[in-house]
mmCIF file of the N, C-alpha and C atoms, coordinates in Angstrom:
data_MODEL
# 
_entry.id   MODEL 
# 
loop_
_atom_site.group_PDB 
_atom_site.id 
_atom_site.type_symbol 
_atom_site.label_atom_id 
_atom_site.label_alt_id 
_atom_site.label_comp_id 
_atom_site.label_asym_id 
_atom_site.label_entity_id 
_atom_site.label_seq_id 
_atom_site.pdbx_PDB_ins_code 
_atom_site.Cartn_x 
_atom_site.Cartn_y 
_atom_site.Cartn_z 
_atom_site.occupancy 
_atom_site.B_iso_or_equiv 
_atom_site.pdbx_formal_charge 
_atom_site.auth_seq_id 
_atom_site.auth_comp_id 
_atom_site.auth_asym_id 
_atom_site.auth_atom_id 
_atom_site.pdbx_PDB_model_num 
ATOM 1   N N  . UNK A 1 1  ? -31.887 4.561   -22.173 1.00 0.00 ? 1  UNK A N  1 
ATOM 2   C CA . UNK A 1 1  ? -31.659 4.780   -20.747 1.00 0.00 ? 1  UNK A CA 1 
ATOM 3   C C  . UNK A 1 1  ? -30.489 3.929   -20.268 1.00 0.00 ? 1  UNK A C  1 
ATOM 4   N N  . UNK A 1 2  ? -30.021 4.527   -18.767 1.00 0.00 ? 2  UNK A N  1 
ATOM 5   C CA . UNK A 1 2  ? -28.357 3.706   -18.745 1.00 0.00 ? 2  UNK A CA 1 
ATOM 6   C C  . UNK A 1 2  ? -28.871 3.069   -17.472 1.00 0.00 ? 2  UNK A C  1 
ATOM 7   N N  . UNK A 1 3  ? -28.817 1.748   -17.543 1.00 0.00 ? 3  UNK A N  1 
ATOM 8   C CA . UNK A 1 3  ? -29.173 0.737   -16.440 1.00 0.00 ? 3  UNK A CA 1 
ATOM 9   C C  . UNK A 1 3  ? -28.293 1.637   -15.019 1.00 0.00 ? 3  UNK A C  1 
ATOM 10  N N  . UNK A 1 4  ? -29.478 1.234   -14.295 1.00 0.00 ? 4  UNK A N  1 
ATOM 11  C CA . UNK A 1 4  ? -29.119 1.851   -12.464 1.00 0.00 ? 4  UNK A CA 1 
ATOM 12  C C  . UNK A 1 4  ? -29.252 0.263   -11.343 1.00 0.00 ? 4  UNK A C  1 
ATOM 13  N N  . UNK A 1 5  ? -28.357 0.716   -10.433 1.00 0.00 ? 5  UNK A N  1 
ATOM 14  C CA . UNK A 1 5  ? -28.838 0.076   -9.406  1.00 0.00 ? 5  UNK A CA 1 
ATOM 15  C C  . UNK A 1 5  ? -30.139 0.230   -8.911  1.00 0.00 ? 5  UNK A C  1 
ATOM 16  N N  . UNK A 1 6  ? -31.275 -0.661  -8.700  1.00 0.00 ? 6  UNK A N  1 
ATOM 17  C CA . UNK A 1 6  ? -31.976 -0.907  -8.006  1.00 0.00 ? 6  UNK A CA 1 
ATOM 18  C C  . UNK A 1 6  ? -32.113 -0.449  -6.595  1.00 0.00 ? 6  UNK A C  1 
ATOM 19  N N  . UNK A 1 7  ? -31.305 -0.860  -5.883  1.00 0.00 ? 7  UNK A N  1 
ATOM 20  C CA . UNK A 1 7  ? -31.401 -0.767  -4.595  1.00 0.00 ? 7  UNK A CA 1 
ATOM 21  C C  . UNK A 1 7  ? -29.741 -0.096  -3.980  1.00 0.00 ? 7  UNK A C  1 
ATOM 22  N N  . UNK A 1 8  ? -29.931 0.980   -2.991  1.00 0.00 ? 8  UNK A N  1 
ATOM 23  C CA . UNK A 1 8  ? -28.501 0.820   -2.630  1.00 0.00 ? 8  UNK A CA 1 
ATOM 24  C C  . UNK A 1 8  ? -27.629 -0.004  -2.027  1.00 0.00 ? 8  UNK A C  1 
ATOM 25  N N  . UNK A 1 9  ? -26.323 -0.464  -2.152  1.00 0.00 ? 9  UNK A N  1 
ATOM 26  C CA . UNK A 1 9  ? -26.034 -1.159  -1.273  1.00 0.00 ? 9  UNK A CA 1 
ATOM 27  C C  . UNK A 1 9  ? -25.349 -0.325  0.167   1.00 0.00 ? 9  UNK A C  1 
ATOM 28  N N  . UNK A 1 10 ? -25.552 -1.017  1.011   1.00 0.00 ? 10 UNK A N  1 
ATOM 29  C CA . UNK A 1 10 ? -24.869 -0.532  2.629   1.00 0.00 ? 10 UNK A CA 1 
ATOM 30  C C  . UNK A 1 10 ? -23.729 -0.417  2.420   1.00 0.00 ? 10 UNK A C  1 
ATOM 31  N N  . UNK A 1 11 ? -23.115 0.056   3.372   1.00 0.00 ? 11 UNK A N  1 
ATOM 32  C CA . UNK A 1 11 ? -21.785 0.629   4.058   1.00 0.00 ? 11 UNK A CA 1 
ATOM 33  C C  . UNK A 1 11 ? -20.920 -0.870  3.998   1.00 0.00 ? 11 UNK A C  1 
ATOM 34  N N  . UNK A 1 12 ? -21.378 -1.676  4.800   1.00 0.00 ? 12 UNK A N  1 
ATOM 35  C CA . UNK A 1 12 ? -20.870 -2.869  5.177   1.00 0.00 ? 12 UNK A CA 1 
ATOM 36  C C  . UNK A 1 12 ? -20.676 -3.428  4.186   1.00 0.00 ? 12 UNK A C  1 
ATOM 37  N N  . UNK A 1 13 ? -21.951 -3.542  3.337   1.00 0.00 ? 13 UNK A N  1 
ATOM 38  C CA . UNK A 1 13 ? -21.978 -4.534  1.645   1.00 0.00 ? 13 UNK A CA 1 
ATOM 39  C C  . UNK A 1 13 ? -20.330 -4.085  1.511   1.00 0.00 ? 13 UNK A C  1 
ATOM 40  N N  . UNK A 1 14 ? -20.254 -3.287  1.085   1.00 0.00 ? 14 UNK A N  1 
ATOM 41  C CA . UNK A 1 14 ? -19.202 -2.488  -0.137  1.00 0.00 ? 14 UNK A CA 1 
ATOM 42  C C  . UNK A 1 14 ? -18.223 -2.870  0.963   1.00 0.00 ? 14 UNK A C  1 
ATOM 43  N N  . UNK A 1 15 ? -17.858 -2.523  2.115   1.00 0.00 ? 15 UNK A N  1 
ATOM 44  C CA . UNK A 1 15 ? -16.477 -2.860  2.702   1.00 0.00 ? 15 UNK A CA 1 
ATOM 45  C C  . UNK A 1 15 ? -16.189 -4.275  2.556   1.00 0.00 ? 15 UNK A C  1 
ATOM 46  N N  . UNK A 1 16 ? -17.151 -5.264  2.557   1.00 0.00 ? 16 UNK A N  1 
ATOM 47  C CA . UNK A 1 16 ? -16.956 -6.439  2.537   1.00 0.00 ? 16 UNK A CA 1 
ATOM 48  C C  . UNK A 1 16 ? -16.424 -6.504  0.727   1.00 0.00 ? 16 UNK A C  1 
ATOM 49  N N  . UNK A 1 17 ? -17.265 -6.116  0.173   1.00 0.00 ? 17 UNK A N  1 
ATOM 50  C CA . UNK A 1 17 ? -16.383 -6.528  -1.204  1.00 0.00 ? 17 UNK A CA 1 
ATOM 51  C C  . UNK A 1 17 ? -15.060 -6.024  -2.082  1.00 0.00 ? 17 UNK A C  1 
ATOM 52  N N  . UNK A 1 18 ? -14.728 -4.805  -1.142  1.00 0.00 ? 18 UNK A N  1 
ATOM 53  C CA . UNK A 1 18 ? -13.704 -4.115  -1.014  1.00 0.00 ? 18 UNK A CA 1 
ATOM 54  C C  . UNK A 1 18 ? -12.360 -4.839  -0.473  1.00 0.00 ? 18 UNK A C  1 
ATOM 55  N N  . UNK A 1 19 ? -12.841 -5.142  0.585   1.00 0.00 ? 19 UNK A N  1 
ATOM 56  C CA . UNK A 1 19 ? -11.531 -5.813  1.807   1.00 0.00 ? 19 UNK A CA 1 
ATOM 57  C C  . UNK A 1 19 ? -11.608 -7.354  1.727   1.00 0.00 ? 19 UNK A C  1 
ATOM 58  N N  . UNK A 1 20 ? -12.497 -7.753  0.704   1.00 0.00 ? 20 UNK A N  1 
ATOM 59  C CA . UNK A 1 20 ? -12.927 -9.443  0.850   1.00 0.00 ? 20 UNK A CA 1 
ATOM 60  C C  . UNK A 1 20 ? -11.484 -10.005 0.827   1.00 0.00 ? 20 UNK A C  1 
ATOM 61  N N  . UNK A 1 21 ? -10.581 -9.554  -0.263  1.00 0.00 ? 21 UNK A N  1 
ATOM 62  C CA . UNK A 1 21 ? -9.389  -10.234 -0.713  1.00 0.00 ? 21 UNK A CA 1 
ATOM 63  C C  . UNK A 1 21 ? -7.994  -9.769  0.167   1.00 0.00 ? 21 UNK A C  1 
ATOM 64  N N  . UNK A 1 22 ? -7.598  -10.590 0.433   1.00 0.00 ? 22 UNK A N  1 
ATOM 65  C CA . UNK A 1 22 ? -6.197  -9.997  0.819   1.00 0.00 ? 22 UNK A CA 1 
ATOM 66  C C  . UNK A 1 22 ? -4.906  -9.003  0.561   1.00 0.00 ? 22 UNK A C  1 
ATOM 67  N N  . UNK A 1 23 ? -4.434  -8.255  0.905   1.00 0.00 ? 23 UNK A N  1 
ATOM 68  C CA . UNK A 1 23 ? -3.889  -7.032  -0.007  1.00 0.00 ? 23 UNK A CA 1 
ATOM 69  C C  . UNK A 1 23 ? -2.640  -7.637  -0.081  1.00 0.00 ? 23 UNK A C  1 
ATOM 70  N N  . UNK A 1 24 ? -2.214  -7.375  -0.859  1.00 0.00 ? 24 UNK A N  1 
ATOM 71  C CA . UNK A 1 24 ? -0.676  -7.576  -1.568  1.00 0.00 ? 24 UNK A CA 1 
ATOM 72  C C  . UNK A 1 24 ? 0.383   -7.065  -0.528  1.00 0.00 ? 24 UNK A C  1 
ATOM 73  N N  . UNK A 1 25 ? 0.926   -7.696  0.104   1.00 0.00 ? 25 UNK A N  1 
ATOM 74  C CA . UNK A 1 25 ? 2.115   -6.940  0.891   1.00 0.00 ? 25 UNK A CA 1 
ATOM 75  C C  . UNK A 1 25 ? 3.780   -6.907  0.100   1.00 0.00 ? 25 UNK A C  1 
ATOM 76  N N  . UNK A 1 26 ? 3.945   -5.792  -0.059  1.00 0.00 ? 26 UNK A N  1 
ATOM 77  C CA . UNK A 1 26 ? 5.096   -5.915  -0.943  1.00 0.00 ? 26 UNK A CA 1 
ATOM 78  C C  . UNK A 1 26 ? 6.242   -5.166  -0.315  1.00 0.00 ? 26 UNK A C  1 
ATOM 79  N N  . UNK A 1 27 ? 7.347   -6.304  -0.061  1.00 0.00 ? 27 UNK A N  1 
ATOM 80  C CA . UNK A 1 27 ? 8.577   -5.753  0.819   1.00 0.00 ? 27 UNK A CA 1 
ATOM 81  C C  . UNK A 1 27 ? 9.651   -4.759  0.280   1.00 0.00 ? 27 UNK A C  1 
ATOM 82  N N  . UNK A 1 28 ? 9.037   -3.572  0.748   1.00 0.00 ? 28 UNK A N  1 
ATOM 83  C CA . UNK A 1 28 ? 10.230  -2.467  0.183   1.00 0.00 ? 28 UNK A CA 1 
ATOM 84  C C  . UNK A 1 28 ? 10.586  -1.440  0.987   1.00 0.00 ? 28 UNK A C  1 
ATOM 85  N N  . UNK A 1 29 ? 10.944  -2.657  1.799   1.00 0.00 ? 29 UNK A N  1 
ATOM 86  C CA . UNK A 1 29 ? 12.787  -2.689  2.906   1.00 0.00 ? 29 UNK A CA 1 
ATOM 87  C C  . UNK A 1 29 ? 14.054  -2.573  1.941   1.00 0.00 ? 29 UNK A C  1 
ATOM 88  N N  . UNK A 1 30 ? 15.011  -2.084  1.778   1.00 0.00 ? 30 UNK A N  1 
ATOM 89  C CA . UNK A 1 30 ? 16.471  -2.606  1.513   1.00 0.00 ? 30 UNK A CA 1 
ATOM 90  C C  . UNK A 1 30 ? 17.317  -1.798  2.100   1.00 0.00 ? 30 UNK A C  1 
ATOM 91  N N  . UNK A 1 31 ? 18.550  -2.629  2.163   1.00 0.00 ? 31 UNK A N  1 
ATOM 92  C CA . UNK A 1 31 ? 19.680  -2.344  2.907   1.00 0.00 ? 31 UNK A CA 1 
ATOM 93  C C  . UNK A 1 31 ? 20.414  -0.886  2.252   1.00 0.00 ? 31 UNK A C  1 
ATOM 94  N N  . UNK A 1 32 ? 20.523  -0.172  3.483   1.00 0.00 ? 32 UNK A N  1 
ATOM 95  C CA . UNK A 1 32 ? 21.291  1.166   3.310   1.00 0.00 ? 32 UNK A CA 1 
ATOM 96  C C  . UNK A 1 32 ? 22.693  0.493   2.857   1.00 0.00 ? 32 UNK A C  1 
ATOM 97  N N  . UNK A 1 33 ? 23.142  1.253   1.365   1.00 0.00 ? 33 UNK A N  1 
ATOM 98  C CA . UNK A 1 33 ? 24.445  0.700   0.604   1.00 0.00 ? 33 UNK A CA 1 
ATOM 99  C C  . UNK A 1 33 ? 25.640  1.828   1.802   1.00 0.00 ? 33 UNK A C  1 
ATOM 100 N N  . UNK A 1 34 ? 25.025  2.679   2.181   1.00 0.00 ? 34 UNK A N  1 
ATOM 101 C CA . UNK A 1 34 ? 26.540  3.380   3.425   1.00 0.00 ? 34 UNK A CA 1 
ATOM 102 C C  . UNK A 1 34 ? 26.221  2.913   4.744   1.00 0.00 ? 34 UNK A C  1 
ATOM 103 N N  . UNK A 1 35 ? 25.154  3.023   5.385   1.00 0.00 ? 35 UNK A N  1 
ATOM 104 C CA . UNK A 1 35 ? 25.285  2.928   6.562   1.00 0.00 ? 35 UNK A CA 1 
ATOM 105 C C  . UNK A 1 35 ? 24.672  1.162   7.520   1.00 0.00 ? 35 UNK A C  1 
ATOM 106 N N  . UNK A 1 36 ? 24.259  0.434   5.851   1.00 0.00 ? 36 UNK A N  1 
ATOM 107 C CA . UNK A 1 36 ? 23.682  -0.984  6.102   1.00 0.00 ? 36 UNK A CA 1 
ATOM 108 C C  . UNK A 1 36 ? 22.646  -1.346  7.110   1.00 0.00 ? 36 UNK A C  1 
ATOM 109 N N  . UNK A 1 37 ? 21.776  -0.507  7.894   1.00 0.00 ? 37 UNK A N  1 
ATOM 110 C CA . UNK A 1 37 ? 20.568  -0.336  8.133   1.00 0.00 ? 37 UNK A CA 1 
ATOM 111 C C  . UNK A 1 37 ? 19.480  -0.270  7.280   1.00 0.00 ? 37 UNK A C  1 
ATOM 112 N N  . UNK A 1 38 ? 18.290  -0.799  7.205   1.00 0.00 ? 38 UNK A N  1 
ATOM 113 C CA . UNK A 1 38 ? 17.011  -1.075  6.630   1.00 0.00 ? 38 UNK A CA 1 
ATOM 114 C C  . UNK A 1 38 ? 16.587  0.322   6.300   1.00 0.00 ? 38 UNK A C  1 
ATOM 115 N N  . UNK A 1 39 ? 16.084  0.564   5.450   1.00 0.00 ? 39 UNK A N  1 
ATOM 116 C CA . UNK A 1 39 ? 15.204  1.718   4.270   1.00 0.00 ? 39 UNK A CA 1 
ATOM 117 C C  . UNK A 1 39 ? 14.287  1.520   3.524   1.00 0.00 ? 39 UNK A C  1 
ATOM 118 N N  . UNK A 1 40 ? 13.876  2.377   3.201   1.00 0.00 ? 40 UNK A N  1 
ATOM 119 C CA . UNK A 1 40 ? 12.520  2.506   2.184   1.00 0.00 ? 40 UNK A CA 1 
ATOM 120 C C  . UNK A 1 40 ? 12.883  2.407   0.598   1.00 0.00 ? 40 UNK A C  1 
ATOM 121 N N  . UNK A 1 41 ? 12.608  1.741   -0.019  1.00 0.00 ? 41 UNK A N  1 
ATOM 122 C CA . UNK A 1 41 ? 12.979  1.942   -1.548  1.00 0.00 ? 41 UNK A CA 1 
ATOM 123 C C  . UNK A 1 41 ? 12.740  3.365   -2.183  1.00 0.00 ? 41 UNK A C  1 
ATOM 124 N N  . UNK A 1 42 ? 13.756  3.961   -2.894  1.00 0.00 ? 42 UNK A N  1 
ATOM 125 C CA . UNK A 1 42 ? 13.465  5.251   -3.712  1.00 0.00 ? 42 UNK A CA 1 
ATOM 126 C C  . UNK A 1 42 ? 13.192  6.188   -2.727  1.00 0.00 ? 42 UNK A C  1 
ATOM 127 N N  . UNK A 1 43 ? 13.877  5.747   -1.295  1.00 0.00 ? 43 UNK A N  1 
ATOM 128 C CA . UNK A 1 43 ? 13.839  7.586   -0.517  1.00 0.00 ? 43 UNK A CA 1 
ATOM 129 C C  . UNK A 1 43 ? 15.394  7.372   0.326   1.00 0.00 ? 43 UNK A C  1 
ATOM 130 N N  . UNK A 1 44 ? 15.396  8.484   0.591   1.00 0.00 ? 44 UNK A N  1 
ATOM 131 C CA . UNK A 1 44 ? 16.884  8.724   1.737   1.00 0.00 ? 44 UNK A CA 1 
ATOM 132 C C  . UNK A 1 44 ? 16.602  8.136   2.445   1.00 0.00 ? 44 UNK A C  1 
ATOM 133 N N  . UNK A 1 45 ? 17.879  7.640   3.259   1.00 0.00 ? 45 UNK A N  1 
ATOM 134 C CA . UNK A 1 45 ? 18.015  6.982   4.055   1.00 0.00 ? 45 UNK A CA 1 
ATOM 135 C C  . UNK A 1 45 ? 18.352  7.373   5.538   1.00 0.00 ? 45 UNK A C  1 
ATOM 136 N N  . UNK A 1 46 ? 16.845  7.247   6.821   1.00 0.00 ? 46 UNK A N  1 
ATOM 137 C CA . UNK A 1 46 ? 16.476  8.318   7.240   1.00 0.00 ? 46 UNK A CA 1 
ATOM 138 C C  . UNK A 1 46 ? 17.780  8.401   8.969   1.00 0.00 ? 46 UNK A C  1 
ATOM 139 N N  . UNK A 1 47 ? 18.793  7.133   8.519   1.00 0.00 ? 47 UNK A N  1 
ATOM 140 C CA . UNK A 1 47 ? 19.855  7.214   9.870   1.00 0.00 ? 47 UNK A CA 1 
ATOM 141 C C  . UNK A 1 47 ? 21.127  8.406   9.333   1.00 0.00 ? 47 UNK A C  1 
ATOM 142 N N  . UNK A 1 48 ? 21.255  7.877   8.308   1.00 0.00 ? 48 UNK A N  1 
ATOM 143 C CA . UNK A 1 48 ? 22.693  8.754   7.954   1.00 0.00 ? 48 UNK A CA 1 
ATOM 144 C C  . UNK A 1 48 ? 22.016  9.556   6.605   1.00 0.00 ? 48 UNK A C  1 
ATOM 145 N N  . UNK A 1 49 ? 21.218  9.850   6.368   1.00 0.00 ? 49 UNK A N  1 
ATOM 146 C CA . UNK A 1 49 ? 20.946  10.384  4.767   1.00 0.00 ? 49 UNK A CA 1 
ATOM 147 C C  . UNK A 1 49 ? 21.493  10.618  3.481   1.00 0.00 ? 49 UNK A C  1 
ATOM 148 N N  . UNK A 1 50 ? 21.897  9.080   3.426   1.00 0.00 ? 50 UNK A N  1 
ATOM 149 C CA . UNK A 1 50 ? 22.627  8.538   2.358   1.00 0.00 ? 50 UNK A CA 1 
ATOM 150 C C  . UNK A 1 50 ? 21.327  8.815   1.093   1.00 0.00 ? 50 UNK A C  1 
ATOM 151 N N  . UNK A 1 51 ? 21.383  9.394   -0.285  1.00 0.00 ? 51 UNK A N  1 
ATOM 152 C CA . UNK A 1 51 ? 20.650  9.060   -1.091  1.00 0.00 ? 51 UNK A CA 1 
ATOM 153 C C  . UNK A 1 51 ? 21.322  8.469   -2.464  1.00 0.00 ? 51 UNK A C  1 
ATOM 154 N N  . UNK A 1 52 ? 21.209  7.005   -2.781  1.00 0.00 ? 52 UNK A N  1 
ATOM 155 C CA . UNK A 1 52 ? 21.959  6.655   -3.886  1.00 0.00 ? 52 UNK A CA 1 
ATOM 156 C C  . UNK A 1 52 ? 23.359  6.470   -3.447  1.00 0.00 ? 52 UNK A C  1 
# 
């Protein structure tokens, strides 16, 4: 037999051990190489639609 939870856990349980940790914020801003306004990494660039 394949071991089970016992008991369920709540809604709350699980968000708490879900969200306990802090999420990784990872900055991917960079500078438009034509028009030198801020962008998204790996998409067009949404003032002048510079791509690459």
């Amino acid at each position: 037999m394949v071991p089970l939870p016992k008991r369920k856990h709540t809604r709350s349980r699980t968000g708490i051990r879900r969200g306990g940790q802090p999420k990784m914020v990872l900055s991917n801003l960079t500078k438009c190489t034509s028009c030198g306004k801020l962008k998204e990494n790996h998409r067009a660039c949404p003032y002048c639609g510079f791509w690459r």
